[in-house]
C-alpha positions in Angstrom: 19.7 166.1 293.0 21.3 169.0 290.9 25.0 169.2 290.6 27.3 171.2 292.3 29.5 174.0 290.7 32.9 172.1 289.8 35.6 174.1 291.8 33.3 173.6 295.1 35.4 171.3 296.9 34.3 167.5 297.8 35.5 165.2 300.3 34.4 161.5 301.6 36.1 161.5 304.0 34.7 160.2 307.8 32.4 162.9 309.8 34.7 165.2 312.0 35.4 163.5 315.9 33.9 166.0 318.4 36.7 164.4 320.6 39.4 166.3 322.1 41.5 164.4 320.1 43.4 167.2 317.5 43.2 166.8 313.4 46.5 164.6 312.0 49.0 166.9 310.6 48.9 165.4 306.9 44.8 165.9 306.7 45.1 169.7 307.5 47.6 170.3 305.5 45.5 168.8 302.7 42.6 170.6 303.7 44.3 173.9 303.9 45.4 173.1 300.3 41.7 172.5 299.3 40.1 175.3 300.8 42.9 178.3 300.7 45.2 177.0 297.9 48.1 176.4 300.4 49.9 178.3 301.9 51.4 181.5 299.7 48.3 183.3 299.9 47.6 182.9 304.0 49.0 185.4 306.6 48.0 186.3 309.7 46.7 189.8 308.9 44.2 187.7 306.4 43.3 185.6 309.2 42.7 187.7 311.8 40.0 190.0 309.3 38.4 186.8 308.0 37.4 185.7 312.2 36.4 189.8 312.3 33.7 189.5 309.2 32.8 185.9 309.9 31.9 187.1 313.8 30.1 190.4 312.2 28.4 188.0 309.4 26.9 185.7 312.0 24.8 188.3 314.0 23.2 189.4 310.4 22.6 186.1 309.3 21.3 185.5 312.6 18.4 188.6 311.9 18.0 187.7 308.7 17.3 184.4 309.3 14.2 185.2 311.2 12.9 186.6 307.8 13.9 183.9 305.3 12.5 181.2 307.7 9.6 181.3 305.3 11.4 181.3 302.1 13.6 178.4 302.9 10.9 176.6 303.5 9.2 176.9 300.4 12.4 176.3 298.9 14.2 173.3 299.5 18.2 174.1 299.8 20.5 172.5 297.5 23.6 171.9 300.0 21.9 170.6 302.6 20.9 167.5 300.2 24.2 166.9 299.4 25.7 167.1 302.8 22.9 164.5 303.2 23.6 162.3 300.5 27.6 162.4 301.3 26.6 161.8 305.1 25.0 159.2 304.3 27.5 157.4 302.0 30.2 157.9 304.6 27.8 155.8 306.6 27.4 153.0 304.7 31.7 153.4 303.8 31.9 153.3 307.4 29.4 150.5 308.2 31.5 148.2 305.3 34.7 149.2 306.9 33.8 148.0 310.7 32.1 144.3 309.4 35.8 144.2 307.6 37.7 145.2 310.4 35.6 142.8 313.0 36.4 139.6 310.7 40.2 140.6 309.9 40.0 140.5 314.2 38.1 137.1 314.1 40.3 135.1 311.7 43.3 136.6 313.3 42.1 135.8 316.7 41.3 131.9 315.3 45.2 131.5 314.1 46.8 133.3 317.1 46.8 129.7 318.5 48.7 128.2 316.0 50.5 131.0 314.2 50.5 133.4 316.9 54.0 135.7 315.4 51.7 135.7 311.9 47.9 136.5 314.0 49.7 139.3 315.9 50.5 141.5 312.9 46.8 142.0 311.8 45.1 141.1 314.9 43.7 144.8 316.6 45.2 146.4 320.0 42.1 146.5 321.5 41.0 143.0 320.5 44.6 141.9 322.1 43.5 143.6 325.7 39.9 142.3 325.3 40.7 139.0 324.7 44.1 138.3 324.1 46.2 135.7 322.1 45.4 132.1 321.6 42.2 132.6 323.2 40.3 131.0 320.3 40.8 127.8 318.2 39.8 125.2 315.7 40.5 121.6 315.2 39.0 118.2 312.8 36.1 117.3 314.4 37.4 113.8 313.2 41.3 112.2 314.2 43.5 111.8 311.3 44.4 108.0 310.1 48.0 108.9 309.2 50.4 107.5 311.8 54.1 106.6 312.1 54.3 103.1 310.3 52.5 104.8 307.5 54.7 107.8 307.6 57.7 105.3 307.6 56.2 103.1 304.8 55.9 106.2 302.4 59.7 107.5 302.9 60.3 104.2 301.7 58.1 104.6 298.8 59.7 107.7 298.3 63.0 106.5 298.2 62.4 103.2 295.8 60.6 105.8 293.4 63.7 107.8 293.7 66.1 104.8 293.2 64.1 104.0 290.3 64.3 107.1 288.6 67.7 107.0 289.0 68.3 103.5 287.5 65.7 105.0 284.4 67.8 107.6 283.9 71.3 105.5 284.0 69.7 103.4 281.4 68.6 106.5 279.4 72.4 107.6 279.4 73.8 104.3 278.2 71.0 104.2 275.8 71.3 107.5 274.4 74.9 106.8 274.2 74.5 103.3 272.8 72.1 105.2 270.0 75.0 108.1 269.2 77.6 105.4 268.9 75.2 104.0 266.2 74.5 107.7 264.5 78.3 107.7 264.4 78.9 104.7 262.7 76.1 105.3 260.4 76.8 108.4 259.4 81.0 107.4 259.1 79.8 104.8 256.5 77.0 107.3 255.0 79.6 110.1 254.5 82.3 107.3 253.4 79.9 106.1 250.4 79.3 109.7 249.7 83.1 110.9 249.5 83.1 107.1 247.3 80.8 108.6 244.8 82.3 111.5 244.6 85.8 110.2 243.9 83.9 107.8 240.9 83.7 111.1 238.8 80.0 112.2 240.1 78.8 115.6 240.8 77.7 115.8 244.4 75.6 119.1 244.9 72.8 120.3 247.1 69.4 120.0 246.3 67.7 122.8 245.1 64.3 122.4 247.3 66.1 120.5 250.3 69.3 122.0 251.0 70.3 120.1 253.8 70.0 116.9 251.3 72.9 116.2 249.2 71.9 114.4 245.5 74.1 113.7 242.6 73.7 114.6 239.4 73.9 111.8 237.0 72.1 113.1 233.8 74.0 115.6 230.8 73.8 119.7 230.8 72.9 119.4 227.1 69.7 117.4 227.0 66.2 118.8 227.2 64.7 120.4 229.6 62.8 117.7 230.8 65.3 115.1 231.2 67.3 117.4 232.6 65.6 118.2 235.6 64.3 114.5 236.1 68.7 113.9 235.9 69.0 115.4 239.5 68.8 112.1 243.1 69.0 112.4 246.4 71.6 110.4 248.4 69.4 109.6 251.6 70.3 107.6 254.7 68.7 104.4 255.4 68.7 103.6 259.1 71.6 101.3 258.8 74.1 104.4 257.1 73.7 102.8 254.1 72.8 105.0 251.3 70.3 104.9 248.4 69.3 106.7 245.3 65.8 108.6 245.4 64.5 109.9 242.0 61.7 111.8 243.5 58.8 111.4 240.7 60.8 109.6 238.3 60.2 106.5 237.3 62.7 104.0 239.0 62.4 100.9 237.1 65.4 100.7 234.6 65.2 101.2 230.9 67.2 100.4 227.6 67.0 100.2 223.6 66.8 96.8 222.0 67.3 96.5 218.5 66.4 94.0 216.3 66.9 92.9 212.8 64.4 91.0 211.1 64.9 89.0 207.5 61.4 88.3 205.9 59.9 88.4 209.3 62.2 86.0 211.5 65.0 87.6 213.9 68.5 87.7 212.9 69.8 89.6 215.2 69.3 91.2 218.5 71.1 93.4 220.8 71.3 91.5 224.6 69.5 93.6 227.5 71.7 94.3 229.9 70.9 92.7 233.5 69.2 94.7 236.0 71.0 96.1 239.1 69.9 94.5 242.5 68.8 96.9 244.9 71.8 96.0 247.6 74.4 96.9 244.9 77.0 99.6 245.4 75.7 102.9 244.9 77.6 103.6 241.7 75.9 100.8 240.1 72.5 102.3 241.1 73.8 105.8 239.9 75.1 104.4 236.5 71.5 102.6 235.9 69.9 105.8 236.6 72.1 107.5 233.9 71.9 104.7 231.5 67.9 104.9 231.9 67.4 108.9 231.4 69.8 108.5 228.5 67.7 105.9 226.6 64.1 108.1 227.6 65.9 110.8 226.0 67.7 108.8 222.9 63.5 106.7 222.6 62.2 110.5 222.5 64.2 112.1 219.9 63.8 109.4 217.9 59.5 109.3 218.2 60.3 112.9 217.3 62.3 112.5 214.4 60.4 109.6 213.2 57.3 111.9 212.2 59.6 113.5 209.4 61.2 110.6 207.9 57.7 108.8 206.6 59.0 109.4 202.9 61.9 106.9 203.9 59.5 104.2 205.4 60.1 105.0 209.3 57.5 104.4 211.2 56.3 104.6 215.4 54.0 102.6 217.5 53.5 104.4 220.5 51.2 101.1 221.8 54.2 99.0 221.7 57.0 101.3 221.7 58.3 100.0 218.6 60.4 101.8 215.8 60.1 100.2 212.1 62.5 101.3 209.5 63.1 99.1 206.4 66.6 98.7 204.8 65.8 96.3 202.1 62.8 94.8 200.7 63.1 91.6 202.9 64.8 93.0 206.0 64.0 95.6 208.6 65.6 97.2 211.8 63.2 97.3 214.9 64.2 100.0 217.8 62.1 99.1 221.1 62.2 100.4 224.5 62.1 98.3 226.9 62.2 97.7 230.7 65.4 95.8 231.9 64.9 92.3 233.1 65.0 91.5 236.6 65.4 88.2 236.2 68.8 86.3 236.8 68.0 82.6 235.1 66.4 84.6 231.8 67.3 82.6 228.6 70.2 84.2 226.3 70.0 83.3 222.8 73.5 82.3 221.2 75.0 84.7 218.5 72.6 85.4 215.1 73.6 86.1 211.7 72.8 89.8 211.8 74.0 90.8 215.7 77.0 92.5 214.7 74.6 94.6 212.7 72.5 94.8 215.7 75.0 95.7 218.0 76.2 98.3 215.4 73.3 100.2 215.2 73.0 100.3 219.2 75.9 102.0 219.5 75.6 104.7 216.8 72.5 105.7 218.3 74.2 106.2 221.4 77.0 108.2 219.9 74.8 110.2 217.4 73.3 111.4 221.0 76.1 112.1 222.7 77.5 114.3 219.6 73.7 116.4 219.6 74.9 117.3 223.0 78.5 118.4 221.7 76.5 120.5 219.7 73.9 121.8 221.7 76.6 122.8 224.1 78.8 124.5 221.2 75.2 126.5 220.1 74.3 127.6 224.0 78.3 129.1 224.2 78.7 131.0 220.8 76.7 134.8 220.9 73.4 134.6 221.0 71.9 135.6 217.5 70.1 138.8 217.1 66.9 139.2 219.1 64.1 138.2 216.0 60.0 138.4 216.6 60.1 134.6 215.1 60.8 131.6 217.5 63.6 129.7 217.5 63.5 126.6 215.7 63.0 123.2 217.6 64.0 120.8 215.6 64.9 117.0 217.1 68.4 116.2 217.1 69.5 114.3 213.9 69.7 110.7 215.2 68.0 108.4 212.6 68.6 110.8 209.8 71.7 110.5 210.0 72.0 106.5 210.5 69.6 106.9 207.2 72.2 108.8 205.6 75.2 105.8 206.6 72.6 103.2 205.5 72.0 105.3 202.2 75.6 105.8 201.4 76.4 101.4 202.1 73.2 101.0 200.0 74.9 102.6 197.1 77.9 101.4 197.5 76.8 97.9 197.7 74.6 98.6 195.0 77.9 99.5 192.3 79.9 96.7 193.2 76.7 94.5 192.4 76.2 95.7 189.3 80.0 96.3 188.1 81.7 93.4 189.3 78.9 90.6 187.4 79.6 93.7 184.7 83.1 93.4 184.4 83.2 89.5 184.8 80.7 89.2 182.1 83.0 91.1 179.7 85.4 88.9 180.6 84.0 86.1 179.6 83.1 87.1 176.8 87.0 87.0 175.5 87.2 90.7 175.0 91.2 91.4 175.2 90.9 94.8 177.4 87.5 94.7 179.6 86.5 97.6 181.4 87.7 97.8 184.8 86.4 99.8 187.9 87.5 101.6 191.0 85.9 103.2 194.2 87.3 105.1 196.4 86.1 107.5 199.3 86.1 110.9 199.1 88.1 113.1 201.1 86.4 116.3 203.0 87.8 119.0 204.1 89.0 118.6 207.9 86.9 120.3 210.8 89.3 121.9 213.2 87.2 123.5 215.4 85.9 120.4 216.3 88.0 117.4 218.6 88.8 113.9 217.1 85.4 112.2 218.2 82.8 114.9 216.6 85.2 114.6 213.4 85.4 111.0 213.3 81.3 111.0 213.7 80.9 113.8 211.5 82.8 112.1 209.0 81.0 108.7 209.1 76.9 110.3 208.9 76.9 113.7 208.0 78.5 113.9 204.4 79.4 111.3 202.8 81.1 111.0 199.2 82.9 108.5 197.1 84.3 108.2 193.6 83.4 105.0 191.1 85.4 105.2 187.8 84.5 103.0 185.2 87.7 102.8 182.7 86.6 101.8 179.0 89.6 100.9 176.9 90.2 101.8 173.3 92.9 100.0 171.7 94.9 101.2 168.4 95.2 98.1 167.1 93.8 94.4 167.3 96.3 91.9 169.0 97.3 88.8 167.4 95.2 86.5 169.4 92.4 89.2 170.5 88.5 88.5 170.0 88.3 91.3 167.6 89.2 89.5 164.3 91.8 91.2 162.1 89.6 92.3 159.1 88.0 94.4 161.8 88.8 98.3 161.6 87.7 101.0 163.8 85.4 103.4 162.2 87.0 106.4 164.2 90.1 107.3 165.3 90.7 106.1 168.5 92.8 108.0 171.4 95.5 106.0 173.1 94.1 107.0 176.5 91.2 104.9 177.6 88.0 106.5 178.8 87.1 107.2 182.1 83.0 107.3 183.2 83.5 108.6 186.8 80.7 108.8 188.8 80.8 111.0 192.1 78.1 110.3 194.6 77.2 112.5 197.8 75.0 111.9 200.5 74.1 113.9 203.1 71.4 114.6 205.7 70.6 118.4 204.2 69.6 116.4 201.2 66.6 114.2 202.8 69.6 111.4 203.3 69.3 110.7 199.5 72.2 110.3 197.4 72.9 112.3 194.5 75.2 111.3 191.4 77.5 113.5 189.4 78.1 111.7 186.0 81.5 113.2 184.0 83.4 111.5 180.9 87.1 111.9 180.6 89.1 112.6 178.7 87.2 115.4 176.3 88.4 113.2 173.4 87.0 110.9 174.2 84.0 109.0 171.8 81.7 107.6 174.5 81.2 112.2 174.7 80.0 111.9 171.4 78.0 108.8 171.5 76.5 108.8 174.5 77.0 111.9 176.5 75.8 111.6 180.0 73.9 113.7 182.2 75.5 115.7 184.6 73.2 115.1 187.4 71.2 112.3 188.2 69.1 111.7 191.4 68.2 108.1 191.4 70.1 104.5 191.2 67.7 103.2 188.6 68.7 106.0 186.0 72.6 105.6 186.8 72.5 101.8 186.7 70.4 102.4 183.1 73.5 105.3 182.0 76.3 102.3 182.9 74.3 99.5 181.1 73.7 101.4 177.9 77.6 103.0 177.9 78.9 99.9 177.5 76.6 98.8 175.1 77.6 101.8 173.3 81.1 100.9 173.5 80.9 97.5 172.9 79.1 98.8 169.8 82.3 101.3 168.9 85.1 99.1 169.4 84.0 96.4 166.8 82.9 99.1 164.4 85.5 99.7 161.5 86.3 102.2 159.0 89.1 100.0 157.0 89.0 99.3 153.1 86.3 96.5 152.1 88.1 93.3 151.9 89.2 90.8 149.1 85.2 89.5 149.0 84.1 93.0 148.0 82.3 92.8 151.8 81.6 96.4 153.5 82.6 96.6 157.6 80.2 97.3 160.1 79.1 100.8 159.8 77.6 102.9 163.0 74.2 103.8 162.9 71.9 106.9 164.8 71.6 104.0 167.5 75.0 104.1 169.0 75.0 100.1 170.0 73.6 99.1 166.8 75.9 98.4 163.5 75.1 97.9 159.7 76.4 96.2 157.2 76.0 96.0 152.9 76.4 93.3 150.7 76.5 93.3 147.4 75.6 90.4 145.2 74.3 90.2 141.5 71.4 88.5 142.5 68.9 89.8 145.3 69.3 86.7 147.3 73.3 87.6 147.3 72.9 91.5 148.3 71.3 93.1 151.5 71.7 94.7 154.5 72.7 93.0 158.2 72.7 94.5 161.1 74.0 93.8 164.7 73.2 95.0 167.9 74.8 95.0 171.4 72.9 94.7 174.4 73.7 94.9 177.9 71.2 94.8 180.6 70.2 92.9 184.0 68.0 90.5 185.1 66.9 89.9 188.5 67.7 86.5 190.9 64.3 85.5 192.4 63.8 82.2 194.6 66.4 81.3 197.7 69.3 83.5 196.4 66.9 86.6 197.6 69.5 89.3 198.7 70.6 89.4 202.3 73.0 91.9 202.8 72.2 95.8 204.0 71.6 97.7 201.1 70.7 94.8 198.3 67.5 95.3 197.0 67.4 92.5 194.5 69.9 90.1 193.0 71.4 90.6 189.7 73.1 88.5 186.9 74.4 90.1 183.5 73.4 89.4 180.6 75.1 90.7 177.4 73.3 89.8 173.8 74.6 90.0 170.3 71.6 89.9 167.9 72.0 90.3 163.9 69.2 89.9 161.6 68.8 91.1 157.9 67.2 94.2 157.1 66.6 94.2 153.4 66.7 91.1 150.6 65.2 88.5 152.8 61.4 87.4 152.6 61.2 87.0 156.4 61.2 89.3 159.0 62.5 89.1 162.7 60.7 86.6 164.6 61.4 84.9 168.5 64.6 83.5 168.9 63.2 80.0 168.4 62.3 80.4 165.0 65.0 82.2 163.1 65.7 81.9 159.8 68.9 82.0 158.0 71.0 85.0 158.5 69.8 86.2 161.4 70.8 84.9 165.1 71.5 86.1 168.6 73.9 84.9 171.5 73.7 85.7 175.3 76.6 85.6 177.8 75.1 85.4 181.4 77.3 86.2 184.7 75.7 85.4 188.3 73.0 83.5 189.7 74.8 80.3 189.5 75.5 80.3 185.9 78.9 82.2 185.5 80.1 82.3 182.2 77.2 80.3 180.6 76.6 80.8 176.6 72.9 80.8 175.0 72.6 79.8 172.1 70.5 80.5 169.0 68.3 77.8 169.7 67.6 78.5 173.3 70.0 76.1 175.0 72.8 76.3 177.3 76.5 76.3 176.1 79.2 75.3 178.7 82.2 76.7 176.6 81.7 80.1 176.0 82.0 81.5 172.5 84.6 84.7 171.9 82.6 88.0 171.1 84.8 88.5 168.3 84.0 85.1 166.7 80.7 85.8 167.1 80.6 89.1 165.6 82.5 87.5 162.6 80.2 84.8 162.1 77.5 87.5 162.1 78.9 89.6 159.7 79.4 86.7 157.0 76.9 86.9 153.9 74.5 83.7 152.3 76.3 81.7 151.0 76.0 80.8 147.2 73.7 77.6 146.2 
């Protein structure tokens, strides 16, 4: 079927009634509107000549149609089929609309029996006169079992369930109120314990990935980045209101530093580990473990850190066992472990050792040397920044065991001068000398640090530089006394000030300096002769070369004191004369035979020897026992047929005596001949019997 132009007009509406009954009012006027447009357009002069040329157009369609019979039907006509096809969809609209209508009348007429107000509402008019209302029913083909005694039975159900639900819910109330008295207790004593460690000094703050959690932060602003995140708990809520510590990923069992001292392999001394915490302790215990335990990680770190650069002192790290080594003497060592507190309450506590004060010691200034890195990591992050530079920033470890290297450097020293000058002095002593050397030492003084408060200077003070003065005084007296060692025909061979001498020796040790010390040697007064016989170096950077300097000054003026430059005396004999060797002497004799003349000489000696066996040092800084010895040897040079030979063997003229001081045999005399003397010989009377000539056959 071929469509129809698009302004003819199309309606589905039902085929016209060819009853008398008129057209509703709202379908012409919408019909009018179709066909004529409405209203503006129609009057009644347009009306009246449309009827005139619709009358005159019906009697020439009428002869025409006559004609066109033909034609039309040859060709079929277009509006006819489509007055077909919409006739016959009304149909069919129609049809659809009846069956509907017929069972809305049905189902209505069924329920006018029992719902006869609802029925009557969509029930048709002429349906109602046909048949009228109620006329038609339904029912159960079968009778219902449901009867009163059932109907009673289940309003008791009813209300049991109901009593039931109510007793549930009363017991919900007091349980829920039951359970919030609980909440408040347990959050009373949670909050109490919380406001408790925040009185104790520690800082309470909000977690920075929970913020409803509250933590406390027990570790130190200063240390490194890693502990100082891990230095951050949470105070959670056990069901009870109690509170514990949660340290997230650290690790929670407790740690410390243990140090031990061992002395040819067997402890002497040991720091005690302190006793772990128990888990139902207050919360400031548990807190105070957790600090102690991130400070030793931190103090165990540096340390394997700083270790790796102080392998030229002996320091050395086992990772396997977590141990430190570091040697202070050639028989004892200091061992630095980390270790995991005991849990155990009945451990065994050894009694005090020899060496736990030095232990203990050593604890502690670890501790504080940490503690004062942090001072200054602080005073570093709040000066100015430096100037931006393409090179990185230095990392170096903080300082710790160099500077406990530098302490033990400095006592080392110190311990090492009064070994060697007190056997020194005491030898010289012995020996009968009227004025023997004497010696001082005294600490140096630095300048104070202002800018810095009491602690840091007092640490400062005690690692970082450290200096002392040792003076040596060396007497020179004008004249011999009456009862003095140096015999009376004795004359000095140079004039000699009335000031004594002074060998001071200034020793600085610091941690810019590898932690070794370093000795600044000076003579005073600039008179004196020790300048001219043995002028010392003005820098020397070992002990061994210092100890050598001291040993062969006061050979050298042992040498000058007994040298004279008086007249010869009534037996024609020369005095001892000074040589190029400043601590040996020579002396003529003259004689008209060869056997009479010659030459002797003398020479002093001063050196040490060390202790071996039980009297092994034990002390911090002793490396090896000492004892003095001092030796007087004089031999002839010229007009004898023998020469020098061991001690054992000498011949006449020649001979050698030893004084020896420590190791038992204070003040013990050798003899020529090898044996032991219990009362000690004056130098002077030995230097007299030396310088005697042969005697005459």
């Amino acid at each position: 079927m071929s469509t129809l132009p698009s302004n003819h007009p199309l309606s589905l509406r039902p085929a016209p009634n060819t009853s008398s009954t008129s057209i509703p009012l709202p379908q012409l006027i919408a019909r009018i509107n179709a066909e004529r447009g409405g209203f503006r357009n129609i009057s009644e002069d347009s009306l009246r000549l449309e009827i005139a040329e619709a009358e005159a157009g019906g009697n020439e369609e009428e002869n025409e149609s006559s004609s066109e019979d033909g034609e039309a039907e040859e060709e079929p006509d277009r509006l006819k089929e489509l007055l077909t096809a919409r006739d016959e969809i009304l149909g069919q609209i129609e049809h659809a609309h009846n069956a509907a209508m017929i069972s809305l009348d049905f189902i209505s007429l069924l329920l006018s029996k029992d719902a006869p107000v609802q029925a009557s509402t969509s029930i048709s008019p002429s349906l109602r006169e046909l048949a009228g209302m109620g006329t038609l029913g339904a029912d159960k083909t079968v009778a219902s079992r449901y009867t009163k005694e059932q109907n009673q039975e289940n309003k008791k159900i009813a209300k049991g369930w109901k009593a039931s639900n109510l007793s549930k819910t009363v017991d919900s109330i007091l349980a829920s109120a039951t359970r919030l008295e609980k909440e408040i207790d347990a959050e009373t004593k949670y909050w109490e314990q919380v406001l408790a460690v925040s009185e104790s000094g520690w800082a309470v703050c909000r977690l920075p990935q929970e913020k409803h959690t509250l933590g406390v932060r027990f570790g130190f602003s200063e240390a490194s980045p890693t502990f100082r995140n891990r230095s951050l708990g949470a105070l959670r809520r056990n069901p009870d209101g109690s509170i514990y510590l949660d340290q997230g990923i650290a690790s929670p069992e407790p740690q410390s530093i243990r140090v031990l001292i061992e002395t040819n392999g067997v402890t002497t001394g040991e720091t005690i580990l302190p006793k772990a915490v128990p888990h139902d302790a207050p919360i400031q215990d548990l807190i105070l473990q957790a600090r102690n335990t991130i400070f030793a990680s931190e103090l165990w770190q540096e340390m394997t850190r700083e270790v790796r650069t102080l392998a030229s002192h002996g320091l050395q790290s086992d990772s396997k066992t977590n141990t430190i080594r570091f040697p202070i003497s050639p028989t004892k060592r200091i061992l630095i472990e980390l270790q995991a507190v005991p849990t155990d309450p009945f451990r065994p506590v050894l009694g005090p050792r020899p060496d736990s004060y030095l232990a203990n010691g050593i604890y502690l200034t670890l501790h504080l040397l940490l503690s004062l890195s942090h001072r200054q990591q602080y005073r570093i992050r709040t000066r100015p920044p430096p100037p931006i530079s393409s090179q990185p920033r230095p990392n170096n470890p903080f300082p710790i065991l160099r500077s406990l290297v530098t302490r033990l450097a400095h006592e080392t020293v110190v311990s090492s001068l009064h070994s060697l000058l007190t056997p020194l002095c005491k030898t010289l002593t012995s020996a009968s000398l009227p004025t023997p050397p004497t010696y001082t030492i005294s600490p140096g003084t630095s300048p104070p640090l202002l800018h810095l408060s009491t602690p840091e200077r007092i640490l400062t003070a005690l690692t970082n530089q450290l200096e002392f003065f040792t003076t040596i005084t060396f007497p020179f007296p004008l004249s011999s006394p009456p009862h003095s060692s140096i015999p009376s025909s004795f004359s000095h061979t140079t004039p000699l000030t009335p000031l004594p001498s002074s060998l001071q020796i200034r020793t600085v040790t610091t941690t810019l300096n590898y932690s070794r010390p370093i000795y600044y040697l000076r003579i005073t007064p600039e008179t004196s002769p020790l300048l001219q016989i043995c002028p010392p170096p003005n820098t020397v950077p070992e002990w061994d070369y210092v100890k050598n300097y001291i040993l062969w000054a006061v050979s050298c003026w042992l040498a000058h004191i007994f040298s004279s430059s008086s007249k010869t005396s009534e037996d024609k004999e020369e005095p001892w004369k000074p040589t190029t060797q400043p601590n040996i002497l020579r002396k003529t004799f003259s004689g008209e035979s060869p056997n009479e003349g010659g030459v002797k000489q003398i020479c002093f000696d001063v050196s040490s020897i060390p202790i071996l066996g039980p009297e092994a040092p034990t002390k911090i800084g002793e490396k090896e026992k000492e004892k003095i010895k001092i030796s007087v040897r004089w031999e002839w040079t010229t007009g004898m047929e023998q020469e020098w030979k061991d001690k054992k063997d000498l011949k006449s003229g020649e001979g050698v005596y030893d004084w020896y001081y420590g190791g038992g045999g204070d003040g013990i005399a050798e003899l020529q001949g090898g044996e032991l003397e219990k009362m000690v010989r004056k130098m002077g009377d030995v230097v007299e019997e030396a310088g005697r000539g042969r005697s005459r056959s």
